[in-house]
C-alpha atoms as one frame of an Amber mdcrd trajectory, in Angstrom:
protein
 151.818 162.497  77.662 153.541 165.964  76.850 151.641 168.820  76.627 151.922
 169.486  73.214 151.023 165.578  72.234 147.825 166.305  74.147 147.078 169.597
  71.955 147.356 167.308  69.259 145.193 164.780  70.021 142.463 167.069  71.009
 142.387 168.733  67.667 142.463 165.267  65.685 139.583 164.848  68.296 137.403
 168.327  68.277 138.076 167.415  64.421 136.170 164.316  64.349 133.381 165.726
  66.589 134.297 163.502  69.426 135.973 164.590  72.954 139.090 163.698  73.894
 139.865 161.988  77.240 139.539 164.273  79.737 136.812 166.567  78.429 133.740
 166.711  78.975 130.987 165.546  76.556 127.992 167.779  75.850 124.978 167.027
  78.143 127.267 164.741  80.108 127.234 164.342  84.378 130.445 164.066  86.430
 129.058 161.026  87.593 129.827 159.955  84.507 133.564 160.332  84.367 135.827
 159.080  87.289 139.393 160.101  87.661 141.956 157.196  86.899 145.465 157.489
  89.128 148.448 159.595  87.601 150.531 158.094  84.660 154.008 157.458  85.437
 155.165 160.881  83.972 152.973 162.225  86.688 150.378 163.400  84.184 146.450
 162.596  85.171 144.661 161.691  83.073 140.817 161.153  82.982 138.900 157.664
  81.228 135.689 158.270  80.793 132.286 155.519  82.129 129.726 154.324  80.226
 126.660 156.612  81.218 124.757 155.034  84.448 127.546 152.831  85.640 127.357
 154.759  88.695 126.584 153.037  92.112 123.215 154.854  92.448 122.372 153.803
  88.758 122.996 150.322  89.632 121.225 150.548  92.897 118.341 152.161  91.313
 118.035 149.507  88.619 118.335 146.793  91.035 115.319 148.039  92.904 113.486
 148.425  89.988 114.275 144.991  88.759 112.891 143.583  91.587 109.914 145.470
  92.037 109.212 144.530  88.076 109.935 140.324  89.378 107.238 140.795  92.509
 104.833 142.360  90.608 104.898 138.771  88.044 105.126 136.701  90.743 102.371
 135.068  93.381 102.372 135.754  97.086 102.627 132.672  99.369  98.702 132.948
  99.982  97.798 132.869  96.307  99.830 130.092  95.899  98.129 128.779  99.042
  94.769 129.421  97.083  95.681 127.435  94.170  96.846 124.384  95.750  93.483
 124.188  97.600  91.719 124.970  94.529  93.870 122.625  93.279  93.542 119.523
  95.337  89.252 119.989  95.326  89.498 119.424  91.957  91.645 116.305  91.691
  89.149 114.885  94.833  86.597 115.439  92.991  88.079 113.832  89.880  88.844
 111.015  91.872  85.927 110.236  93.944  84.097 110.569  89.797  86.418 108.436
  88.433  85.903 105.621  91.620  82.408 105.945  91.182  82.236 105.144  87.589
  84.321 102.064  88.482  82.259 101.240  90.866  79.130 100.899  88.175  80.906
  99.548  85.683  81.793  96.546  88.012  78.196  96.080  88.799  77.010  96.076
  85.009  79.621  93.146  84.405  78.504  91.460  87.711  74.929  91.850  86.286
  75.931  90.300  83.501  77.801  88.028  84.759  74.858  86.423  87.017  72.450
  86.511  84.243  75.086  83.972  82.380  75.364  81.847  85.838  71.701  81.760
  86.004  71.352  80.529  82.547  74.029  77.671  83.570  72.029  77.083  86.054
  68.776  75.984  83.832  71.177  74.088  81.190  72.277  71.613  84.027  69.013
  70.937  85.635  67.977  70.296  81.986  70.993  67.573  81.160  71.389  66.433
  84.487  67.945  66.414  85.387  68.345  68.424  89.120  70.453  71.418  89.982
  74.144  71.230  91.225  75.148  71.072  95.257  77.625  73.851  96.108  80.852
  73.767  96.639  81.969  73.907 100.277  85.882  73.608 101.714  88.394  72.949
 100.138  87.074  74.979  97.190  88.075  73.722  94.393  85.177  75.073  91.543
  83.318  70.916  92.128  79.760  70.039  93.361  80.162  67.750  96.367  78.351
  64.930  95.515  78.469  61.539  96.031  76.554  58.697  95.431  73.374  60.229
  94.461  73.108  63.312  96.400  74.747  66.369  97.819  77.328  65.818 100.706
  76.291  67.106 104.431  76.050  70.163 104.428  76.001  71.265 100.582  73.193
  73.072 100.307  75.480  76.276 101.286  78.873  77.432  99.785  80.497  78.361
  96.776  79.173  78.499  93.242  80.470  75.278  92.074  82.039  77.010  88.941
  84.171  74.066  87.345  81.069  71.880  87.666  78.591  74.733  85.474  81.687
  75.956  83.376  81.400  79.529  84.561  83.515  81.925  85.454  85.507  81.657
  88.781  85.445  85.212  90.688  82.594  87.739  90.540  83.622  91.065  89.421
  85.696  92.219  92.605  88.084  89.122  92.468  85.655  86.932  94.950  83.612
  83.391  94.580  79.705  82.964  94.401  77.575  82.221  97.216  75.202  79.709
  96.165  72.281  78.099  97.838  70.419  75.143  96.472  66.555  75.243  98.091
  64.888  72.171  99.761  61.676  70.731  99.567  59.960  71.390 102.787  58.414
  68.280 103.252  61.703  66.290 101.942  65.125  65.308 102.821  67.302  68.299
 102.549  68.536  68.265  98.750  65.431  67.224  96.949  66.121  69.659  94.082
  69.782  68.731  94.079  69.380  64.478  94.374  69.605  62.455  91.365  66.804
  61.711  89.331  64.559  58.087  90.155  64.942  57.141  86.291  67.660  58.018
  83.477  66.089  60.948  81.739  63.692  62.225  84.533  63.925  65.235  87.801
  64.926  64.657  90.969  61.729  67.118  91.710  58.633  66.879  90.611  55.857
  69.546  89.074  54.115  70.048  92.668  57.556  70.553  94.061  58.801  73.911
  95.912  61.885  75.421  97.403  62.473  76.818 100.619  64.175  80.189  99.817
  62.849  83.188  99.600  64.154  86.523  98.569  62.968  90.135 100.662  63.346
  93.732  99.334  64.784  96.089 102.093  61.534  96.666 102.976  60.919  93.298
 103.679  58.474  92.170 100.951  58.816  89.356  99.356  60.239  89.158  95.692
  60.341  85.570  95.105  59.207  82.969  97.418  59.849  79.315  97.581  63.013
  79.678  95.026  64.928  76.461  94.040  68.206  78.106  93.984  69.662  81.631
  94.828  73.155  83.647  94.132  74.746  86.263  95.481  78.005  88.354  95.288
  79.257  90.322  98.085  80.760  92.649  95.931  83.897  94.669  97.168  83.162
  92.966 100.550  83.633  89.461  99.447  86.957  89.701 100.764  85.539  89.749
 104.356  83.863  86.568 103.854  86.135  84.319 101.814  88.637  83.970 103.918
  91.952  81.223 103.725  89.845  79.609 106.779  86.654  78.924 104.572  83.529
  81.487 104.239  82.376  83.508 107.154  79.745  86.083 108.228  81.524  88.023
 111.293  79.183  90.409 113.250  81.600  92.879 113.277  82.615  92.816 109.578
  80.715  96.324 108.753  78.039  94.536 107.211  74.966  96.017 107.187  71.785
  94.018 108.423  70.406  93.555 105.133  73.794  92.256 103.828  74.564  89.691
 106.791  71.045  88.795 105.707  72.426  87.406 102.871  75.718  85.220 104.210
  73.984  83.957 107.501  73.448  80.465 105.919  69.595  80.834 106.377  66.723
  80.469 103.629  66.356  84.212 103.343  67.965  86.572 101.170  67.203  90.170
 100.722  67.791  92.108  97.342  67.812  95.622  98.326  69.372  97.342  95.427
  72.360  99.332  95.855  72.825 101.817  99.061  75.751 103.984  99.775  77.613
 103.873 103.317  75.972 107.116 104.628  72.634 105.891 103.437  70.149 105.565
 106.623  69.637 101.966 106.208  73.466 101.438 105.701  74.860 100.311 103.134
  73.818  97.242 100.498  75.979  96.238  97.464  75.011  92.695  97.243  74.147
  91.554  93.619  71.204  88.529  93.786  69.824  86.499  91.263  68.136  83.395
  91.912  65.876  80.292  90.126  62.269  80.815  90.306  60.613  77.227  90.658
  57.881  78.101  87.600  60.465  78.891  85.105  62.857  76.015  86.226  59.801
  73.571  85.476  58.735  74.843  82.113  62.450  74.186  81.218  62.389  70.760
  82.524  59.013  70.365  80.847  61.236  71.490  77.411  64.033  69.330  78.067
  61.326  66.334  78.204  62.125  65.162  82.111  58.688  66.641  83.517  55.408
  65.743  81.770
């Protein structure tokens, strides 16, 4: 650019209150300007930065940037804190949520026996005597034949088909059911069929053979016709695709393997946790007492 060109310029420029290339602005650093390379008439010439374009300026705004990102941020051991924090509260959650599960099952299994019971009373009252259980192959039918309960029928499953019950207790798992004796009788005295059309195979002076404990080892009921029992969420120990079972080894507590030994005693200890010093119980009982079976019978019109 010719001299006098540039005299020009810078008067259009001083003019219009702005600098021209070249010169400096009012208040401005040299920082701020950097020298561009000759033009081809051998003329420099000067273009002028932006204000903090500078390397420092970046470098300083950089720094600042990320001392503004770490001060927002966590450290790894807050995060650590919060994950822990975290994680209690979703065990806790859990082991809640389990628990409630855990009752609600029982209050259906509760009611669920109550209804079996009451099936119970409304076949020794048609049929005049109670049903024999169901024992292998399972298929929800008394075994009985001709008259009285096959060998061995006074154990096994809850012979659902027969009473038109449900199937599975409320953890996905069959009955145990055990029809009572009379001591001084054959074996299935409550379970024969009656003498006459219209009477009982048992009579008023009649008693079972199974009785039913606390954990403490009182008696609750004594001389019971007929008793029930889920294993609740250990069923799945016993019923087995071989047939029904009581290992020693299954983690059953003593009270429990009380109740799936195939003996005439059953304990009812109401429900104990795993860590609980007597171990744990969460069998579910209900059984027949003999006086209330009788007055039914007496309703029904087969007992005098």
């Amino acid at each position: 650019m010719a001299l006098g060109e540039r005299r020009g310029l810078a008067a259009v420029v001083a003019a219009a209150g702005r600098p021209w290339p070249g010169q400096a602005r009012p208040g401005a650093r040299l920082a701020d300007y950097l020298e561009a390379p000759a033009n081809a008439d051998g003329d420099a010439s000067y273009v002028e930065r932006a204000p903090g374009t500078d390397a420092n300026d970046v470098l300083a705004r950089g720094r600042a940037a990320m001392s503004a990102r770490r001060q927002c941020g966590f450290s790894l051991v807050e995060l650590a804190v919060v994950l822990v924090i975290i994680g209690l509260l979703l065990r806790g959650g859990i082991a809640a949520l389990d628990a409630g599960m855990e009752q609600a099952r029982r209050a259906e299994q509760r009611r669920q026996l109550e209804h079996v019971r009451s099936a119970l009373y409304g076949f020794a009252m048609s049929r005049g005597r109670l049903p024999c259980a169901d024992r292998e192959p399972r298929d929800g039918r008394e075994d009985y034949r001709r008259g009285r309960c096959e060998a061995g029928a006074g154990h096994g499953a809850l012979p659902w088909v027969t009473l038109g019950v449900g199937r599975r207790d409320a953890w996905g798992h069959p009955l145990y059911y055990s029809v009572a004796a009379n001591p001084g009788g054959n074996l299935e005295d409550f379970a024969d069929a009656p003498a006459a059309p219209g009477a009982s195979s048992f009579g008023l002076a009649d008693a079972g053979n199974r009785d039913v404990a606390n954990g403490a080892g009182e008696l609750l009921a004594e001389d019971v016709p007929a008793v029930v029992v889920s294993f609740g969420p250990q069923g799945g120990q016993l019923w087995t695709a071989g047939g029904f079972q009581c290992p020693a080894g299954a983690g059953l507590s003593a009270d429990e393997r009380e109740n799936c030994d195939g003996d005439q005693t059953f304990v009812d200890a109401g429900y104990r946790v795993a860590g609980d010093a007597a171990g744990r119980f969460d069998d579910m009982l209900t059984w027949v007492p003999g006086a209330v079976l009788k007055a039914r019978m007496v309703d029904a019109g087969r007992l005098p």
